[in-house]
PQR file with spaces between the fields and no chain letter, atoms N, CA, C, O and H, PARSE charges and radii, in Angstrom:
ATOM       1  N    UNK     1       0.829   -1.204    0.000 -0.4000 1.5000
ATOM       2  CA   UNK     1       0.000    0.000    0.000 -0.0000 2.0000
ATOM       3  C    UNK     1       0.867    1.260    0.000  0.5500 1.7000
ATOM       4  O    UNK     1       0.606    2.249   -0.685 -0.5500 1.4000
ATOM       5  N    UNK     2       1.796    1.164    0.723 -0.4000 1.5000
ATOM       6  CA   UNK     2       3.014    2.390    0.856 -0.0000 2.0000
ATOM       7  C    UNK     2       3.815    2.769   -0.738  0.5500 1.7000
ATOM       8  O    UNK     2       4.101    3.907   -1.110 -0.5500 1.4000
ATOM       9  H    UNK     2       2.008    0.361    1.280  0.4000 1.0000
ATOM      10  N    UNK     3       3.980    1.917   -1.252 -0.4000 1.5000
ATOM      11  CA   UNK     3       4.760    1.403   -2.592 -0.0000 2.0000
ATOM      12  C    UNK     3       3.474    2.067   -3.629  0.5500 1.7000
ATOM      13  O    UNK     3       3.847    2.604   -4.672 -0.5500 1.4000
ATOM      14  H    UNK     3       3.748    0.993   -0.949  0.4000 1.0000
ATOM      15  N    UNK     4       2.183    2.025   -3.363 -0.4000 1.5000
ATOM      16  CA   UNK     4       0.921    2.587   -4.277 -0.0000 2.0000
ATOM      17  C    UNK     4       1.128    4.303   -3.961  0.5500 1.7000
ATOM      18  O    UNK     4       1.219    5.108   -4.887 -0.5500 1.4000
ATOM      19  H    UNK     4       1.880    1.589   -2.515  0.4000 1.0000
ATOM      20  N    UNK     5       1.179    4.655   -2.690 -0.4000 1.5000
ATOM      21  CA   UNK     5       1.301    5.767   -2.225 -0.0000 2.0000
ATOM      22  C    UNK     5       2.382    6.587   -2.829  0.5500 1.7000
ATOM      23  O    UNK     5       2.269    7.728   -3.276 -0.5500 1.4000
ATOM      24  H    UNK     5       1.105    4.001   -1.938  0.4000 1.0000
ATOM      25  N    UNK     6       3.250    5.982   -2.788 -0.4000 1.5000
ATOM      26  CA   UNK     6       4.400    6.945   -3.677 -0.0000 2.0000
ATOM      27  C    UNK     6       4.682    7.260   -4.614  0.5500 1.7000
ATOM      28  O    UNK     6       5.176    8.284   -5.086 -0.5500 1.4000
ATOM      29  H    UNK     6       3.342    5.055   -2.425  0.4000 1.0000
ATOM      30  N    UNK     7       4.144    5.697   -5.215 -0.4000 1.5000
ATOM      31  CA   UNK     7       4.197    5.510   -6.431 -0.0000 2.0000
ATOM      32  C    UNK     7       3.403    6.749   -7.523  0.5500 1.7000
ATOM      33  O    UNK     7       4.069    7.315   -8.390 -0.5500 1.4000
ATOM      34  H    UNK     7       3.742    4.865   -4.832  0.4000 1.0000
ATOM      35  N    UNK     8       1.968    7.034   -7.324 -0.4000 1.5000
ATOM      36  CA   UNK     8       1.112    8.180   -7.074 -0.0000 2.0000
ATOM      37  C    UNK     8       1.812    9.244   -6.882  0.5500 1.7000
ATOM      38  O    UNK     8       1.839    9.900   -7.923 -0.5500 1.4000
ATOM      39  H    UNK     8       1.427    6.574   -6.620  0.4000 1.0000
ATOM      40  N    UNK     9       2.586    9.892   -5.765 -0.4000 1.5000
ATOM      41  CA   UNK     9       2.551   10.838   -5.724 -0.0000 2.0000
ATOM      42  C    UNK     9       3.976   11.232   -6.091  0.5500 1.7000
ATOM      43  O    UNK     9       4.071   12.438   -5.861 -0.5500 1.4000
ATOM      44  H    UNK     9       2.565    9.359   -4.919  0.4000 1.0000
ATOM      45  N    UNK    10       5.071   10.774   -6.538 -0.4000 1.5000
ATOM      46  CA   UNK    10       5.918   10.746   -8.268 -0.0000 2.0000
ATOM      47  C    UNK    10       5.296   10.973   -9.221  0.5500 1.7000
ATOM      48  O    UNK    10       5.560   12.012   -9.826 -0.5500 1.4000
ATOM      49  H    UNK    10       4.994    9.795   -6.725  0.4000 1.0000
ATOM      50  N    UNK    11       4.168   10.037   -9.753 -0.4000 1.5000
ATOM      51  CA   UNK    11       3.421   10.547  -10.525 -0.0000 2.0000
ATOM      52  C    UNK    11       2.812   12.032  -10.737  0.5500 1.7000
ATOM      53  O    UNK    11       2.990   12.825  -11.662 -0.5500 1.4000
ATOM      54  H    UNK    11       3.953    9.193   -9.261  0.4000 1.0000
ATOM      55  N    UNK    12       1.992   12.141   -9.500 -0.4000 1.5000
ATOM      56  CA   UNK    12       1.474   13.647   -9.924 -0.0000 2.0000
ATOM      57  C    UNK    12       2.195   14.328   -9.589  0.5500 1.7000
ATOM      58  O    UNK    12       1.627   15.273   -9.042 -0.5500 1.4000
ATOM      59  H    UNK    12       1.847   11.497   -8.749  0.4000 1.0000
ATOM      60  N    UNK    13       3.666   14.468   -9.589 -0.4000 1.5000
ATOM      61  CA   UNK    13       4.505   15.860   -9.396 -0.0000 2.0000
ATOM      62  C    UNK    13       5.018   15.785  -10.430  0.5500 1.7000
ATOM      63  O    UNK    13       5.550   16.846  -10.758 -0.5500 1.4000
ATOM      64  H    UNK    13       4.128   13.701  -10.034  0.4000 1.0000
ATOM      65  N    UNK    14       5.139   14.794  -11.307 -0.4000 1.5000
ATOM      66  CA   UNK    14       5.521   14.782  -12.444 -0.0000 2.0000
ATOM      67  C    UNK    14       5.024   15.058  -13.597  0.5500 1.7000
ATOM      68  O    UNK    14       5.845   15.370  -14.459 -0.5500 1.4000
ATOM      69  H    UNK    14       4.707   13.932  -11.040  0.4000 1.0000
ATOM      70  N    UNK    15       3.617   15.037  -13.968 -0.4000 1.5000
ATOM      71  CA   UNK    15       2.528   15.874  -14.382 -0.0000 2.0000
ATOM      72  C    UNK    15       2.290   17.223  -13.713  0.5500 1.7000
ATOM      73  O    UNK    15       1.847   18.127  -14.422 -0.5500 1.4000
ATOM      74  H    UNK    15       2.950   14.783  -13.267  0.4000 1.0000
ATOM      75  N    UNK    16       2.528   17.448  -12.465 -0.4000 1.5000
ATOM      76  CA   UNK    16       2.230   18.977  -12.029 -0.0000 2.0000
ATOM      77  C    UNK    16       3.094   19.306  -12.629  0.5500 1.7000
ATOM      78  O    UNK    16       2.784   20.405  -13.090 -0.5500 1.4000
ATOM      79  H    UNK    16       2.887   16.713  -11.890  0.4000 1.0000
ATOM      80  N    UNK    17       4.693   18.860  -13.153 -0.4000 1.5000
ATOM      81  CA   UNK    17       5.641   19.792  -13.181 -0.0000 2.0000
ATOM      82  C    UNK    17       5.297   19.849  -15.218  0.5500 1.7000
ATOM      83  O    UNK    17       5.393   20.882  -15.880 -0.5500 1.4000
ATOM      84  H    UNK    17       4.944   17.968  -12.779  0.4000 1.0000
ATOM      85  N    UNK    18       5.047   18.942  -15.592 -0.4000 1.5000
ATOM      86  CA   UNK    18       5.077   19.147  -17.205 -0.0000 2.0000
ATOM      87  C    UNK    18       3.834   19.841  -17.569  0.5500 1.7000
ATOM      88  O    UNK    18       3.669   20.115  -18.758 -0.5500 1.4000
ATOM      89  H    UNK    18       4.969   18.102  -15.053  0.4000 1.0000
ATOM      90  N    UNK    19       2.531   20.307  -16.315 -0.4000 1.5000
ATOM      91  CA   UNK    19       1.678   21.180  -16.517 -0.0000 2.0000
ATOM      92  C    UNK    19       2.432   23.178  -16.079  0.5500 1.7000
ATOM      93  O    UNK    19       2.138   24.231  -16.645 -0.5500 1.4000
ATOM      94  H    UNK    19       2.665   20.084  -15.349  0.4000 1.0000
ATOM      95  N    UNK    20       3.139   23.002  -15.227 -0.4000 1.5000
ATOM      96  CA   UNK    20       3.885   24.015  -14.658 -0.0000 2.0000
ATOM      97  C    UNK    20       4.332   24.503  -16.214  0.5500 1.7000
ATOM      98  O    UNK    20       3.912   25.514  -16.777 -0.5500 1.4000
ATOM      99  H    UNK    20       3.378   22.147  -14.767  0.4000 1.0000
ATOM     100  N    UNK    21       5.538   23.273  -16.901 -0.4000 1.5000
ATOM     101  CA   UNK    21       6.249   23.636  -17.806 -0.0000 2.0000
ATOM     102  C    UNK    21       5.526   24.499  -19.006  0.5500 1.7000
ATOM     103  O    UNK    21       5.959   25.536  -19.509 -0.5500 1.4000
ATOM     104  H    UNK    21       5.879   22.452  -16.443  0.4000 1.0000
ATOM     105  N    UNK    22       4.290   23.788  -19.338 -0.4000 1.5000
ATOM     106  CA   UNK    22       3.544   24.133  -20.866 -0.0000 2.0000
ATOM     107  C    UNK    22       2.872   25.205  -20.356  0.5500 1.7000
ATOM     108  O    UNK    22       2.467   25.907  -21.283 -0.5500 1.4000
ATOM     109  H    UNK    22       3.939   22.945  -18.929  0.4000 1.0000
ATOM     110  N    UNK    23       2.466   25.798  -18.881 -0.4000 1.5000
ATOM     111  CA   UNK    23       1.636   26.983  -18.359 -0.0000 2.0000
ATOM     112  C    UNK    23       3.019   27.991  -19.012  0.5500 1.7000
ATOM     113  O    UNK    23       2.862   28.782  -19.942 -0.5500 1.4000
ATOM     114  H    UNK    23       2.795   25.228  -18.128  0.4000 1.0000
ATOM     115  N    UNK    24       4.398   27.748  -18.278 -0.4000 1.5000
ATOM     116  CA   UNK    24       5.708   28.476  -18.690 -0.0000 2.0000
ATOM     117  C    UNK    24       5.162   28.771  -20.348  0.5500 1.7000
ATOM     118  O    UNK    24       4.561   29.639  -20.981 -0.5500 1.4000
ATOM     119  H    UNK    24       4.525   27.106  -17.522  0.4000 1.0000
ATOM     120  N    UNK    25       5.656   27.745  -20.515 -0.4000 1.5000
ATOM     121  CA   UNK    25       5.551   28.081  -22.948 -0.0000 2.0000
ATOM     122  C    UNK    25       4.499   29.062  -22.907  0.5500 1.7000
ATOM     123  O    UNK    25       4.943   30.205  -23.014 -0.5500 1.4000
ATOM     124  H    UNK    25       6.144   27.040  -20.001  0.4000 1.0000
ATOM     125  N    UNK    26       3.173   28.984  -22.779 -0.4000 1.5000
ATOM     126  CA   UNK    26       2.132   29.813  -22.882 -0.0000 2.0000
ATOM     127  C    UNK    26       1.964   31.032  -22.526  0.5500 1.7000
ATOM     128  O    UNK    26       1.221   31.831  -23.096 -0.5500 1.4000
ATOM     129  H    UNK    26       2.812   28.055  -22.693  0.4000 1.0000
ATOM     130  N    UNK    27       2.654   31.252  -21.545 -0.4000 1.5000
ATOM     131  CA   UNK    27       2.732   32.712  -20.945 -0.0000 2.0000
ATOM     132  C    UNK    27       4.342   33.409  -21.563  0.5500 1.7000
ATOM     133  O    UNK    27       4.421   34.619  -21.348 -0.5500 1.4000
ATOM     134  H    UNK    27       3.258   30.603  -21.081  0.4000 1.0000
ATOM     135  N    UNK    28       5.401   32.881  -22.174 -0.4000 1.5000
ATOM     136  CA   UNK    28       6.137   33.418  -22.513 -0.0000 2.0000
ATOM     137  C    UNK    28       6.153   32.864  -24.301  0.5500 1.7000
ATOM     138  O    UNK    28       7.221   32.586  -24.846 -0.5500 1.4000
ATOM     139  H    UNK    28       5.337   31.898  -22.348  0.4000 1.0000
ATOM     140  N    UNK    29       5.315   32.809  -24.762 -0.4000 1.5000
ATOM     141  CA   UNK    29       4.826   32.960  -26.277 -0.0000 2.0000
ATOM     142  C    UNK    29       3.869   34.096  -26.985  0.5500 1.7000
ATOM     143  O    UNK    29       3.926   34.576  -28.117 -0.5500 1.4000
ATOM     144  H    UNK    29       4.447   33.035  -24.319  0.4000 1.0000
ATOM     145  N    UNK    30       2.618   34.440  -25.467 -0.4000 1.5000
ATOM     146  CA   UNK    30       1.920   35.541  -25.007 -0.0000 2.0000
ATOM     147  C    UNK    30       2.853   37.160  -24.875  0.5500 1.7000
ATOM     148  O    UNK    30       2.677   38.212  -25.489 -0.5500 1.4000
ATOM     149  H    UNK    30       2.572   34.050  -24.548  0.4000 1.0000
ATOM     150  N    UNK    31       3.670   36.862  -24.015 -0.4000 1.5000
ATOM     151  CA   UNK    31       4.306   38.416  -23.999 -0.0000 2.0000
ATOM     152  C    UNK    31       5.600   38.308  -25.234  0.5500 1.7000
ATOM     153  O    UNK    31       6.262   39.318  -25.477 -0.5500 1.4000
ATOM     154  H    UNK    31       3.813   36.007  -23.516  0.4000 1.0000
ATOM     155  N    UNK    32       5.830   37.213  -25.846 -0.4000 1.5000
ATOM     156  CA   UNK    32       6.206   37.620  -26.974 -0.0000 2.0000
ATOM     157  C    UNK    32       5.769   38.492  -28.461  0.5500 1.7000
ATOM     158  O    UNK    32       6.219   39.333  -29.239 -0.5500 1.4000
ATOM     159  H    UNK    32       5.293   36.393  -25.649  0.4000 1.0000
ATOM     160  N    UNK    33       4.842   37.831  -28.278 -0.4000 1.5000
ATOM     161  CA   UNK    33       4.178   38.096  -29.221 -0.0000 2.0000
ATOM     162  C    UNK    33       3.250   39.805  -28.944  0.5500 1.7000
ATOM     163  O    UNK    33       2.927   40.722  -29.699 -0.5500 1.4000
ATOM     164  H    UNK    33       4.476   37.148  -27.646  0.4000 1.0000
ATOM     165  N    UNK    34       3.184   39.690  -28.299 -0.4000 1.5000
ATOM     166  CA   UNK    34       2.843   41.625  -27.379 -0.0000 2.0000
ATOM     167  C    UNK    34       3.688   42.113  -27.645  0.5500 1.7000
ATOM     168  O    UNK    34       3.417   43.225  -28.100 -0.5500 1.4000
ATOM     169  H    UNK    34       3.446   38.945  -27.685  0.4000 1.0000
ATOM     170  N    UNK    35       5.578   41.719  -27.608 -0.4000 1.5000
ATOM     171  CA   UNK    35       6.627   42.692  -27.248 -0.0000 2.0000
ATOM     172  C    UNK    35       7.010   42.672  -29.000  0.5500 1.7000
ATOM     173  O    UNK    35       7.784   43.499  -29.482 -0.5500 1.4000
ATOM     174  H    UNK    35       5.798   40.816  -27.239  0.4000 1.0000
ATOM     175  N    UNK    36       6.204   41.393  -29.981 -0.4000 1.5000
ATOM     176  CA   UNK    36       6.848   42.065  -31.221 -0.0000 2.0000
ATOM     177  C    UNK    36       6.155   42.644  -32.054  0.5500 1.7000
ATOM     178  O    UNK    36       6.557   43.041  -33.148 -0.5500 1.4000
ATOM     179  H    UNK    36       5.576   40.722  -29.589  0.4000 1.0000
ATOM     180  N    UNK    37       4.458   42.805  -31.386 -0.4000 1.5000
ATOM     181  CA   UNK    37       3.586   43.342  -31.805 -0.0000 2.0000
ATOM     182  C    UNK    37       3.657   45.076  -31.309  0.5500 1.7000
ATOM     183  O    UNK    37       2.912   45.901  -31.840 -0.5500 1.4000
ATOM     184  H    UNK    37       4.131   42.483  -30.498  0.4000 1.0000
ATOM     185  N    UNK    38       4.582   45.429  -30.310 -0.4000 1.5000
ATOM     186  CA   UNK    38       4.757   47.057  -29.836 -0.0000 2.0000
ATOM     187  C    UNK    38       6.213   46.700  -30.386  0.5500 1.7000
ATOM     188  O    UNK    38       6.936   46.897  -29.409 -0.5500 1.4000
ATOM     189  H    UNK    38       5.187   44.759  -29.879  0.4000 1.0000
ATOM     190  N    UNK    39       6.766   46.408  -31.116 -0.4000 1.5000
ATOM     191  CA   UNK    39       8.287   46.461  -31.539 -0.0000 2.0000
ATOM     192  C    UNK    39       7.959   47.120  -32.896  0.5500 1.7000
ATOM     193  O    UNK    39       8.562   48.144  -33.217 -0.5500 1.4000
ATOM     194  H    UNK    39       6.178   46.248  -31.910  0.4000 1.0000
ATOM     195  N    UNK    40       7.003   46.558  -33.725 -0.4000 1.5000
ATOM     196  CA   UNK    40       6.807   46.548  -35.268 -0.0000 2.0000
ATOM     197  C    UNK    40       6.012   48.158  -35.290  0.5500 1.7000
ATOM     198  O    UNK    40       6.400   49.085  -36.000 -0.5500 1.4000
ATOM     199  H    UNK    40       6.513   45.726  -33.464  0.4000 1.0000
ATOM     200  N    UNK    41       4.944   48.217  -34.433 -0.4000 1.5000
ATOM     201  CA   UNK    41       4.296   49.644  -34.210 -0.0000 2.0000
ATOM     202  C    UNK    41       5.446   50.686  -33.994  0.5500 1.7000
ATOM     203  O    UNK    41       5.510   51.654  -34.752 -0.5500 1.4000
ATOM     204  H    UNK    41       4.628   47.464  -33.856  0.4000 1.0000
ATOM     205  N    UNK    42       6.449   50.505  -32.882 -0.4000 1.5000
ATOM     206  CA   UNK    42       6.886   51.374  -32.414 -0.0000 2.0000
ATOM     207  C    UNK    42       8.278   51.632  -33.392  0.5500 1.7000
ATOM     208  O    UNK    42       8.937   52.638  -33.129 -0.5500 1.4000
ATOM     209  H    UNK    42       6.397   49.719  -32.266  0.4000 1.0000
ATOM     210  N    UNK    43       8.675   50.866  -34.362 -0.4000 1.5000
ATOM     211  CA   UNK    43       9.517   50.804  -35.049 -0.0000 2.0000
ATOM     212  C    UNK    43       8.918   51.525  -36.673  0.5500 1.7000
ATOM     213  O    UNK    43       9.599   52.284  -37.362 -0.5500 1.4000
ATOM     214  H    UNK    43       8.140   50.049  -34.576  0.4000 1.0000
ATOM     215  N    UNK    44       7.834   51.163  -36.934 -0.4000 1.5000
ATOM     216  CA   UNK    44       7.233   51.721  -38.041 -0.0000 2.0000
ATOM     217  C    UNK    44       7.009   53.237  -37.738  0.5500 1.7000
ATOM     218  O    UNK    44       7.356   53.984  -38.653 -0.5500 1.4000
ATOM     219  H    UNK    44       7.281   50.546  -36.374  0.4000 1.0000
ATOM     220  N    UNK    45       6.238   54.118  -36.070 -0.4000 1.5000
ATOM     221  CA   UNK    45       6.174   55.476  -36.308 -0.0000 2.0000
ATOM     222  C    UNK    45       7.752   55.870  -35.761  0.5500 1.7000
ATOM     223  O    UNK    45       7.947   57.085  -35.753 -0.5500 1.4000
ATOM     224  H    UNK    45       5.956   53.511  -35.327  0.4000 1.0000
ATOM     225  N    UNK    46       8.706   55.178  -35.383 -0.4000 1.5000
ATOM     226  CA   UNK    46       9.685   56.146  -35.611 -0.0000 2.0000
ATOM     227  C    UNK    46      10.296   56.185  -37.083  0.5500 1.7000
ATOM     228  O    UNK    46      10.355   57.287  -37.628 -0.5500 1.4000
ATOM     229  H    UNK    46       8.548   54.191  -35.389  0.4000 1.0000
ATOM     230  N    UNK    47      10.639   55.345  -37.591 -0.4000 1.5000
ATOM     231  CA   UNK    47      11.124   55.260  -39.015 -0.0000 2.0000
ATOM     232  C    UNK    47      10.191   56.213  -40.172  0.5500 1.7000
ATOM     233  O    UNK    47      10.780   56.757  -41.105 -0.5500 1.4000
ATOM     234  H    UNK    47      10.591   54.450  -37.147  0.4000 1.0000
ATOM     235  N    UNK    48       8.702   56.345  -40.004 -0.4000 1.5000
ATOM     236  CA   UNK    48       8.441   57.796  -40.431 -0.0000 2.0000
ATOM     237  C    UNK    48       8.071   58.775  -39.811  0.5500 1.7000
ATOM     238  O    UNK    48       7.192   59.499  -40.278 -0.5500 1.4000
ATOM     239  H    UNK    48       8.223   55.902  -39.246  0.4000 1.0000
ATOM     240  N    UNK    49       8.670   59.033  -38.586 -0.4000 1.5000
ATOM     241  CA   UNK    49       8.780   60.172  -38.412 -0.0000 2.0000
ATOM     242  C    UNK    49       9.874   61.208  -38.544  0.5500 1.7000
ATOM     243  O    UNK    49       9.568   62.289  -39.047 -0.5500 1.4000
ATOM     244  H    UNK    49       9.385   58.444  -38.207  0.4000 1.0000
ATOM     245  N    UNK    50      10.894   61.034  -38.217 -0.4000 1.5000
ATOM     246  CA   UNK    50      11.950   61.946  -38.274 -0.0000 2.0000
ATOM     247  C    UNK    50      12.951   61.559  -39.938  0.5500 1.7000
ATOM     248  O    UNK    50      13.439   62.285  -40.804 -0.5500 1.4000
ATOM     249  H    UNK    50      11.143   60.156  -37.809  0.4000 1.0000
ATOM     250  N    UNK    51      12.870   59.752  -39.690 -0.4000 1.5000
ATOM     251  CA   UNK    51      13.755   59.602  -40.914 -0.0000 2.0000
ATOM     252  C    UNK    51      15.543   60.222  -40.086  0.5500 1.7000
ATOM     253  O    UNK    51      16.421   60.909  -40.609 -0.5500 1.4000
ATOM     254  H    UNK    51      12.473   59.162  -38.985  0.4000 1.0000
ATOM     255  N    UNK    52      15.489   59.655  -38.780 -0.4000 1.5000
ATOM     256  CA   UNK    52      16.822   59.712  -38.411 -0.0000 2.0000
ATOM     257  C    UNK    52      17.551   58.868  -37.727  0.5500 1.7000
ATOM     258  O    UNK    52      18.534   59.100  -37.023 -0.5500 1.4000
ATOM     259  H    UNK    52      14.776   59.097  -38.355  0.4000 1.0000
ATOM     260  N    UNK    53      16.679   57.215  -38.125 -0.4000 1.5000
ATOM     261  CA   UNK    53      17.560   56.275  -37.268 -0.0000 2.0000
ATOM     262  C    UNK    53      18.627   55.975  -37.829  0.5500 1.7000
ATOM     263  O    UNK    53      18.768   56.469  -38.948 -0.5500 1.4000
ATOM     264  H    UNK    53      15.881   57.026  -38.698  0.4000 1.0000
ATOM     265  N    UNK    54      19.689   55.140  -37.339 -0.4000 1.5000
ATOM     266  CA   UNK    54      21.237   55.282  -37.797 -0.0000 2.0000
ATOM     267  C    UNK    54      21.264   53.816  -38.345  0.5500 1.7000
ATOM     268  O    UNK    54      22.292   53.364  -38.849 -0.5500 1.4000
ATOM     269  H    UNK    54      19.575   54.739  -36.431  0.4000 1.0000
């Protein structure tokens, strides 16, 4: 019964942790995609505005 017990709870830390992992991917695919969506905006009105990046 002890040997079921552990056995179990290896298990679900091992699924908590590959749910932990793919929550990780999801939330840093999210602010990627934000930081290249204000990269492309913020890169397009400076490039016509002044016409003085180097």
């Amino acid at each position: 019964m002890g040997g079921l017990a552990i056995l179990l709870l290896i298990l679900a830390l091992i699924i908590g942790g590959i749910g932990l992992f793919v929550e990780a991917l999801w939330w840093l695919l999210i602010i990627s995609v934000v930081l290249l969506i204000a990269g492309a905006i913020f890169g397009r009105s400076r490039s016509r505005g002044g016409g003085t990046s180097v």
